[in-house]
C-alpha positions as CSV (number, residue, x, y, z in Angstrom):
1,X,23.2,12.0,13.8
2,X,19.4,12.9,13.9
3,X,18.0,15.7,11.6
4,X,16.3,18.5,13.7
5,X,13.0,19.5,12.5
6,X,12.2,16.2,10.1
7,X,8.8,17.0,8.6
8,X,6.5,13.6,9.2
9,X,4.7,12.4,6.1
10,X,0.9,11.0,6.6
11,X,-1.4,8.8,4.3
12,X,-3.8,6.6,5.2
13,X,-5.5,2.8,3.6
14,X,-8.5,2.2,3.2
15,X,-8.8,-1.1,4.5
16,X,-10.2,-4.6,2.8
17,X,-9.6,-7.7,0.9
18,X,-7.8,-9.3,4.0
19,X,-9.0,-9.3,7.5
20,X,-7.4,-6.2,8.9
21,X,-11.3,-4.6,9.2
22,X,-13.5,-6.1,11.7
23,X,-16.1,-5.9,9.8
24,X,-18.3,-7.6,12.6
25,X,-18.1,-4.6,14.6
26,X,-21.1,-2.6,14.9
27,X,-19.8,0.5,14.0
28,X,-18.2,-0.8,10.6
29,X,-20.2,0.0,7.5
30,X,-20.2,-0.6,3.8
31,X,-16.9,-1.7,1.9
32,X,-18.6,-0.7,-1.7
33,X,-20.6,2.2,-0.7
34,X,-19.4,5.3,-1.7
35,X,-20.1,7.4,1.6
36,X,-17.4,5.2,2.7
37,X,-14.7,5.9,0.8
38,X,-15.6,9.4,0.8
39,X,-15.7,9.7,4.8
40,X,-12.5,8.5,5.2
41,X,-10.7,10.1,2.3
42,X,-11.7,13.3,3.7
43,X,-11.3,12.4,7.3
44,X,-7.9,12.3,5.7
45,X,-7.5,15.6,4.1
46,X,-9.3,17.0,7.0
47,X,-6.2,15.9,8.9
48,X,-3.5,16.6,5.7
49,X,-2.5,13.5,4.9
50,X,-0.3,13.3,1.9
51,X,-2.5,10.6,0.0
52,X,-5.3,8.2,0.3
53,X,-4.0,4.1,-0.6
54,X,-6.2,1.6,-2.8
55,X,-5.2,-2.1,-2.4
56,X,-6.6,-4.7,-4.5
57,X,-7.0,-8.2,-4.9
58,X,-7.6,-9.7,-8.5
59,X,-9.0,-13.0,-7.3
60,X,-10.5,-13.9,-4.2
61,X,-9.2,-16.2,-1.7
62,X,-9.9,-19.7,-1.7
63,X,-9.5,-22.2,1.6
64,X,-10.0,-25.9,0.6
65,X,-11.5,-25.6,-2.8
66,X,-14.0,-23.3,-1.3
67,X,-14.2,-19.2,-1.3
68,X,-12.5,-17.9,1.9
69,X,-15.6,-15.6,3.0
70,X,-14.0,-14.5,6.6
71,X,-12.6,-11.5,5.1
72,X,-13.6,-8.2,3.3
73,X,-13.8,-9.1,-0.3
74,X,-15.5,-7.9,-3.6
75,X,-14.5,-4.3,-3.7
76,X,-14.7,-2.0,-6.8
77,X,-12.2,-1.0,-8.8
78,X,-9.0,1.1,-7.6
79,X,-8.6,3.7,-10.2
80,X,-12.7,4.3,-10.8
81,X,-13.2,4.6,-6.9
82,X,-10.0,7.4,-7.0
83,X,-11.5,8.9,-9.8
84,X,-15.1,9.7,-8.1
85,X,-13.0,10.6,-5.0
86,X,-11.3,13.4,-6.8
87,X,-15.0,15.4,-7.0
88,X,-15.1,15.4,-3.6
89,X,-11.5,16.7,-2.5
90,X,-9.5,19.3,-3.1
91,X,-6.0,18.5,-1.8
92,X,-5.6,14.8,-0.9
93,X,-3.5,12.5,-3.2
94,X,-5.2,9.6,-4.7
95,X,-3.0,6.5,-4.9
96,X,-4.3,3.1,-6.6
97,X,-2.7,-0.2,-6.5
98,X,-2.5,-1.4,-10.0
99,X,-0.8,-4.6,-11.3
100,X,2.3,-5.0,-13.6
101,X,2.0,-8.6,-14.5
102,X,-1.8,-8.5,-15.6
103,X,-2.6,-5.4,-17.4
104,X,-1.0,-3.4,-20.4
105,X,1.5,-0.1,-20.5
106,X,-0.9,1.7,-22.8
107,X,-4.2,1.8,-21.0
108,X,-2.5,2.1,-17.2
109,X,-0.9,5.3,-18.2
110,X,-3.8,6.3,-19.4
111,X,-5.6,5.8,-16.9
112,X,-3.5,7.3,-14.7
113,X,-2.9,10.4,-16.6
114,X,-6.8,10.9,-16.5
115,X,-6.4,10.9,-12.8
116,X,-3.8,13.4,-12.8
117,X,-6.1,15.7,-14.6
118,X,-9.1,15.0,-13.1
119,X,-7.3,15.6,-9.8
120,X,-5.5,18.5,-10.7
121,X,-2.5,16.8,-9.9
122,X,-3.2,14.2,-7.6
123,X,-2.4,10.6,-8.8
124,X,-0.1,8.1,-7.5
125,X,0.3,4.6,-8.4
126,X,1.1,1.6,-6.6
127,X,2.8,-0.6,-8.7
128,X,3.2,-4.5,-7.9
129,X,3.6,-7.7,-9.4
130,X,1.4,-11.7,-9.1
131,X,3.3,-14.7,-9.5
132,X,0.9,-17.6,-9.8
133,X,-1.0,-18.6,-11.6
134,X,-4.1,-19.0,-9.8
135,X,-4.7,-15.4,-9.7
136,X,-3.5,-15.8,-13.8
137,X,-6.5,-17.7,-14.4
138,X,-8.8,-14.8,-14.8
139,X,-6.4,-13.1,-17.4
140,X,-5.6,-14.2,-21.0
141,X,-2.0,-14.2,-20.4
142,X,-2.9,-17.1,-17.5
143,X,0.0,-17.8,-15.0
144,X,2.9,-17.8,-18.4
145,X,4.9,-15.3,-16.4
146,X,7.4,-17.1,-14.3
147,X,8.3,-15.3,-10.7
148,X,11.9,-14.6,-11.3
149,X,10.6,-12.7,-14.2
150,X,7.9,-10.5,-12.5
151,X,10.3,-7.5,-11.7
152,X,11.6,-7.6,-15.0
153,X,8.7,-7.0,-16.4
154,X,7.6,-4.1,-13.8
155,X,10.2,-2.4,-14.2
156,X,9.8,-2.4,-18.4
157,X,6.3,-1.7,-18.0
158,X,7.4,1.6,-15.4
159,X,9.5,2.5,-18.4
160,X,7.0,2.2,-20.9
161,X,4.4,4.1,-19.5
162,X,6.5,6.7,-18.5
163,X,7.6,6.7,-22.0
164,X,3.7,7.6,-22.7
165,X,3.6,10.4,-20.7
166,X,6.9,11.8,-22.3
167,X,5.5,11.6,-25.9
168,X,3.6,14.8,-24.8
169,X,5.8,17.7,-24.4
170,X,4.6,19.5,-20.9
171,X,3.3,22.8,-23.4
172,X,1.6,20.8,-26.4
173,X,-2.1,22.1,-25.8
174,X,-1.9,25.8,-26.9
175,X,-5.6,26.3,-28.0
176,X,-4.8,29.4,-29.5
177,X,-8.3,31.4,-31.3
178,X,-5.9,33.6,-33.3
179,X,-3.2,31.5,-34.9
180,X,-6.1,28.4,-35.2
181,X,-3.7,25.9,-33.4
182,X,-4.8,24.0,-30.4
183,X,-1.9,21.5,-30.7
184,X,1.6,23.0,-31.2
185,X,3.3,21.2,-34.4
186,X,5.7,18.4,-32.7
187,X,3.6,18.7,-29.6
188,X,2.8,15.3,-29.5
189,X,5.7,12.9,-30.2
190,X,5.8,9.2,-31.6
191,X,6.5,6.1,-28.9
192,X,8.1,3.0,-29.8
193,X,9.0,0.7,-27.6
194,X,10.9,-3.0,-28.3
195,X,11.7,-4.6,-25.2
196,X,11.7,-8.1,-23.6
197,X,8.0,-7.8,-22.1
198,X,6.8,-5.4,-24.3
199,X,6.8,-4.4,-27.6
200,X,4.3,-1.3,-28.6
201,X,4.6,1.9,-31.1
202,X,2.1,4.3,-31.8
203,X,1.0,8.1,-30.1
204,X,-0.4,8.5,-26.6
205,X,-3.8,10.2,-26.4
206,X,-3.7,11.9,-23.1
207,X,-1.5,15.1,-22.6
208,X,1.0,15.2,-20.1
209,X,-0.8,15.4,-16.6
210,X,0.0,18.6,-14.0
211,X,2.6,16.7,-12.2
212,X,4.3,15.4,-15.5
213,X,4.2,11.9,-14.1
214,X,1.9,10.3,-11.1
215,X,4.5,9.6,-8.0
216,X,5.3,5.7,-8.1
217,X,4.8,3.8,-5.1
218,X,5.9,0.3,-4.9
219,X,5.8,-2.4,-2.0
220,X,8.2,-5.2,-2.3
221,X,10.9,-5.9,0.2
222,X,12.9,-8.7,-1.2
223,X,16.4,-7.4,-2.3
224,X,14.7,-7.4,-6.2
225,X,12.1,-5.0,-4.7
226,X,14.4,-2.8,-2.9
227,X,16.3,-2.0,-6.0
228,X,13.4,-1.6,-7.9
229,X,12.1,0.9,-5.3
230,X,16.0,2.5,-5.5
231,X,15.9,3.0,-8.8
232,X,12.3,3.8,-9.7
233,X,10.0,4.9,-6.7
234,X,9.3,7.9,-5.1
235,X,7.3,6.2,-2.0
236,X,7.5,2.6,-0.3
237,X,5.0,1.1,1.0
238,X,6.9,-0.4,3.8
239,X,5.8,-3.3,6.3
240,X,8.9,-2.3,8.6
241,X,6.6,-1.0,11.9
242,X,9.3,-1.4,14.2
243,X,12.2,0.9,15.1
244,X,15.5,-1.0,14.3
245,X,14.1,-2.9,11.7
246,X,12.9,0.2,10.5
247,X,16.6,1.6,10.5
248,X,17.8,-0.8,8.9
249,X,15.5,-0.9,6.1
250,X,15.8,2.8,5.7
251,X,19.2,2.8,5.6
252,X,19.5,-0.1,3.1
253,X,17.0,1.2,0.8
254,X,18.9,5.1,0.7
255,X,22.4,3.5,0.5
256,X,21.2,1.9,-3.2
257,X,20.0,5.4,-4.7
258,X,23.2,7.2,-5.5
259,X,24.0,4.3,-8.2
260,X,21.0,5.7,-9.8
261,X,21.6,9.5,-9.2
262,X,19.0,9.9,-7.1
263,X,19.3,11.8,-3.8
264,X,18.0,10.2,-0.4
265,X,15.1,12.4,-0.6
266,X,13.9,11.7,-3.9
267,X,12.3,8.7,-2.2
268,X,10.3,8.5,0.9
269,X,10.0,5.0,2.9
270,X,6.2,4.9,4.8
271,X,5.6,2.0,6.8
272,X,1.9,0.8,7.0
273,X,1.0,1.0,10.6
274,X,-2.2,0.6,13.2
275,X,-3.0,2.0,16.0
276,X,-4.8,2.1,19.5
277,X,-5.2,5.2,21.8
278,X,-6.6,5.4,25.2
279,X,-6.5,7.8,28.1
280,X,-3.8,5.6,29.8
281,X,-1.0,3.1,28.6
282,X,-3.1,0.5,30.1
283,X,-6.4,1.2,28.6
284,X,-4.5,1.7,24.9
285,X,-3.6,-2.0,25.5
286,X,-6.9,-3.4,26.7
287,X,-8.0,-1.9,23.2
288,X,-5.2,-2.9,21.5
289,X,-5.6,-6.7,22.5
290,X,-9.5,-6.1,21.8
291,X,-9.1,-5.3,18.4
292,X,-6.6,-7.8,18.0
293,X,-9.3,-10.8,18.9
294,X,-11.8,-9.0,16.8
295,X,-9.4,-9.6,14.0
296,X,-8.5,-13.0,14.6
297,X,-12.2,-15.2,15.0
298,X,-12.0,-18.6,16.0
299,X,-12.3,-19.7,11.9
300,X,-9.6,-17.0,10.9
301,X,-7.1,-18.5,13.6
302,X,-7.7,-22.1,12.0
303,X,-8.0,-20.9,8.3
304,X,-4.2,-19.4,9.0
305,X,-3.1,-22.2,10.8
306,X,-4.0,-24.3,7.5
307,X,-2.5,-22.1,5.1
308,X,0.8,-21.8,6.8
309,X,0.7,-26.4,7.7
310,X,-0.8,-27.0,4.5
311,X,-3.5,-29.1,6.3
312,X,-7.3,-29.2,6.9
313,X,-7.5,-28.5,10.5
314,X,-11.5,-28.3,10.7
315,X,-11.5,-30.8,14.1
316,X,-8.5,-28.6,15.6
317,X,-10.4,-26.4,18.5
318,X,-8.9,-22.7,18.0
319,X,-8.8,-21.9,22.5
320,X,-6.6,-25.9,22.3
321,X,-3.1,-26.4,21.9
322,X,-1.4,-26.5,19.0
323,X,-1.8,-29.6,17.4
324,X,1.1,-32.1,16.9
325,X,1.0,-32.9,13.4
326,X,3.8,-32.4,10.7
327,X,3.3,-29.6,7.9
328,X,2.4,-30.7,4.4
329,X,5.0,-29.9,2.1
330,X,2.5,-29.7,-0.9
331,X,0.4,-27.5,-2.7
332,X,-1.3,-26.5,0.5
333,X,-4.9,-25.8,0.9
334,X,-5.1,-21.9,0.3
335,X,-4.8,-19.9,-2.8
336,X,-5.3,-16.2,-3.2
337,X,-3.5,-13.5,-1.7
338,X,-3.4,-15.1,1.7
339,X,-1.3,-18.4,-0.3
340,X,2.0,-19.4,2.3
341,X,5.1,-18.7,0.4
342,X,8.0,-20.0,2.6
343,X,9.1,-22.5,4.0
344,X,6.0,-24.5,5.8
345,X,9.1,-26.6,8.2
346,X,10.8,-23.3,9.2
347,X,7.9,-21.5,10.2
348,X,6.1,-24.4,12.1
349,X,9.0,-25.7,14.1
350,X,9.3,-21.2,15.0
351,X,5.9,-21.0,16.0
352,X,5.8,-24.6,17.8
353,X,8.5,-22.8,20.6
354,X,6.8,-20.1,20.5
355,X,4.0,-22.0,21.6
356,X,5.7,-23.6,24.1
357,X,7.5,-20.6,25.6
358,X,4.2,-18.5,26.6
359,X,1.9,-21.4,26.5
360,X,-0.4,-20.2,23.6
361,X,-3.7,-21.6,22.5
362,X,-4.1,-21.7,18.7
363,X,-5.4,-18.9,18.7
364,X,-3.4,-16.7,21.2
365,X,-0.6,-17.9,18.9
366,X,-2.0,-16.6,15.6
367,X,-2.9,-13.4,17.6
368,X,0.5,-13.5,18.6
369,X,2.7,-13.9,15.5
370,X,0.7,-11.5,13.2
371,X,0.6,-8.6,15.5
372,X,-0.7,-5.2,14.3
373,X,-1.0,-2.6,16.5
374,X,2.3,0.0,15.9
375,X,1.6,2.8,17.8
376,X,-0.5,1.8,21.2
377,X,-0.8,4.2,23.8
378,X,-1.8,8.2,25.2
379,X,-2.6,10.9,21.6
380,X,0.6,12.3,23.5
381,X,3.1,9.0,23.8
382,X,1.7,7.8,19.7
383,X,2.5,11.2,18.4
384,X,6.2,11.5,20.9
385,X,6.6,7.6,18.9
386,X,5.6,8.9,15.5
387,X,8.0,12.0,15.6
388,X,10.6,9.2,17.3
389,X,10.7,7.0,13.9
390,X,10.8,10.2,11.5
391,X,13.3,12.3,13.2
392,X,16.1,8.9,13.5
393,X,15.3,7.8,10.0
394,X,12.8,4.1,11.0
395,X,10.7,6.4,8.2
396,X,9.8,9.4,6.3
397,X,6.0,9.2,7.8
398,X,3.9,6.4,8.0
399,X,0.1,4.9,5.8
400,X,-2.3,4.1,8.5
401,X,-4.6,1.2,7.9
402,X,-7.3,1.4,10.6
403,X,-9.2,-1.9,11.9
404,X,-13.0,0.3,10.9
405,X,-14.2,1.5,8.3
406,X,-15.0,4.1,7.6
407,X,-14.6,6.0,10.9
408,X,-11.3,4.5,11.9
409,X,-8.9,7.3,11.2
410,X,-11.5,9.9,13.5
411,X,-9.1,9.7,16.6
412,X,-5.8,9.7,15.2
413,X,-6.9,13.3,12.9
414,X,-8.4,14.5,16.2
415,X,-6.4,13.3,18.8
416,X,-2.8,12.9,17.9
417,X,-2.2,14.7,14.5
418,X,-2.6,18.3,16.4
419,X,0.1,17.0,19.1
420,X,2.5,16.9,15.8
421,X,1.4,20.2,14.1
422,X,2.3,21.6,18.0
423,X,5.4,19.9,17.6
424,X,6.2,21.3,14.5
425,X,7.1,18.3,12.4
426,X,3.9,18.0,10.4
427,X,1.9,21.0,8.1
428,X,-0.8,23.2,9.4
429,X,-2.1,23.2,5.7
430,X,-1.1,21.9,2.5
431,X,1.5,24.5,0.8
432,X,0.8,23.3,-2.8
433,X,-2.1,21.7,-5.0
434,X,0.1,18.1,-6.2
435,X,1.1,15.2,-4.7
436,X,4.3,15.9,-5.5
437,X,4.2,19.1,-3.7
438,X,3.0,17.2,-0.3
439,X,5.8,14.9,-0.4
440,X,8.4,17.3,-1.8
441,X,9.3,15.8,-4.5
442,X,10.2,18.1,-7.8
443,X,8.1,17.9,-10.8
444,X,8.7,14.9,-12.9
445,X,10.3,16.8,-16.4
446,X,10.5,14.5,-19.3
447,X,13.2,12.5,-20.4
């Protein structure tokens, strides 16, 4: 049964480190500059989004022994961009993407406790894991945490720093003139924590931030990372664009929460998403398959073609058929975040019929198998498509990731986010200062 009057959730990515921007296009400007993030971040509170998403890479990609330069890469910092953002909103939540496996429990909370308060209230964090240890190499620790192991160790260091934020009870600061206390006595509590992962002790030097934790966001979708999300999250960052798919995700994901006492909205499932309008169904598709060639060059189509075989196809031509050569089972030539994990045999002899079937170029075939556009259509049929996935649980709402930067969200917040305020399934105005308060979510009390 569908739930009248289901309230649509909004947030958008800023795009990079991968080739979702077509950077190429005139109209695309800097990935560092500041004006950038700033335009879209409040191209997004302009429209009400819920929060603002920060990927990130921690080592570039490497094709063949040689930096993978096709795509966006070399993009500050997450949490310091975020930071700087807060000056220059007032109501948009500011989500970073910060690793488990490579940092520490003590200094992320802090970090993101800072944001909090800088933000009065705003911080989210996106927490994920690395496996290899390619990407280890630029760490101390190296790659010395085995895969099996890496939500093991989110999930401590969740605990941990939520552990920090605890030590301080929510009315610690008094600052009270008259009675010459600014900390009340047993304001500020001892932490110890002796775990598998993780073993720290000591006091947490940032009070307790306006929302008493930042909302937890995480992304995985193997079954480990759908418990974890059960369990722990209060947002997913979901790559299920499609409507059954999408049920069936959602309605794995909320069957798993009452194990942990948590209600079905205590967690909201937000699939990242594109788009393409036009006036007509047929001119949202012409610029649907435009951007989609944008996105995928000539050299892109190759360089994923040699990722997923494992080969160096550098005398394959990209408008020629696919080329009739066995996968190697190996190492592979690309590292990074765009490194195949699979199985190379599967997936070639699946996209060799595919092939086949339409009679697909290189190319056509890479165009076809890594497909972006969602929502394509009229502002009117996107936003009737958008209410469609909310209102039969495919989602809570939806992270747009546009193909520009920074001007790529313009048309949805013009065009199609006033068609769902008409409906009446997404705010007029934000109703409260916090994150927490834009995705309805209570305050998080400590434990």
């Amino acid at each position: 049964m569908t739930k009248p009057g289901k309230q649509v959730h909004l947030a958008a990515h800023f795009p990079g480190v991968n080739n979702t921007t077509v950077w190429s296009d005139p109209r695309s400007e800097s990935q560092i500059d500041f004006g950038s993030f700033v335009r879209l971040a409040q191209t997004a509170e302009r429209g009400k989004f819920d929060f603002f998403f920060l990927a990130e890479g921690l080592r570039l990609r490497e094709l063949k022994g040689r930096i993978h330069d096709l795509d966006v890469m070399g993009r500050p910092e997450s949490l310091t961009v975020l930071s700087a953002l807060a000056a220059v909103t007032e109501r948009l939540g500011l989500a970073a993407t910060v690793n488990s496996t490579f940092n520490e429990p003590y200094e992320v909370a802090r970090r993101l406790a800072s944001l909090d308060h800088l933000s009065g209230g705003r911080a989210a964090w996106n927490v994920v894991t690395s496996f290899d240890a390619f990407t280890g190499e630029n760490f101390r620790r190296g790659g010395y945490l085995d895969e099996a192991d890496r939500y093991t160790r989110a999930a401590e260091f969740l605990q941990t720093a939520r552990e920090l934020w605890d030590s301080w009870r929510p009315d610690a600061v008094t600052a009270d003139p008259a009675r010459g206390e600014f900390v009340r006595p047993g304001g500020i509590g001892a932490f110890r924590h002796d775990g598998r992962h993780i073993s720290i002790s000591g006091r947490f030097n940032v009070p307790r931030g306006p929302q008493g934790r930042p909302v937890i966001i995480q992304a995985g979708d193997s079954d480990e990372g759908r418990e974890f999300a059960a369990s722990d999250a209060d947002v997913i960052f979901s790559r299920h664009g499609r409507l059954e798919e999408g049920r069936a995700f959602y309605k794995d994901v909320k069957a798993r929460m009452a194990k942990y006492g948590r209600r079905p909205e205590d967690l909201k499932i937000l699939p990242a998403v594109t788009y393409a309008l036009g006036d007509t169904e047929e001119e949202a598709a012409e610029h649907a398959a435009e951007i989609r060639r944008a996105q995928v060059s000539p050299q892109t189509a190759l360089a994923f073609l040699e990722g997923v075989w494992g080969r160096d196809f550098s005398d394959v031509d990209p408008d020629g058929p696919l080329p009739d050569l066995e996968p190697d089972l190996g190492e592979g030539v690309s590292k990074g975040r765009a490194q195949f994990r699979g199985d190379r045999s599967a997936t070639v002899e699946k996209w060799r019929a595919l092939a086949r079937e339409k009679n697909l170029t290189v190319r056509e075939l890479v165009i076809e198998v890594t497909g972006r556009q969602t929502f394509v259509g009229t502002p009117r049929t996107v936003a009737d498509r958008i209410e469609e996935f909310v209102r039969t649980d495919a989602a809570d709402g939806f992270i747009f990731v546009p193909h520009l930067t920074p001007g790529g969200l313009d048309d949805l917040v013009d065009k199609v986010v006033p068609l769902l305020q008409e409906k009446g399934v997404f705010r007029a105005d934000y109703t409260g200062p916090t994150l927490r308060d834009h995705l309805g979510l209570t305050k998080e009390q400590a434990a």
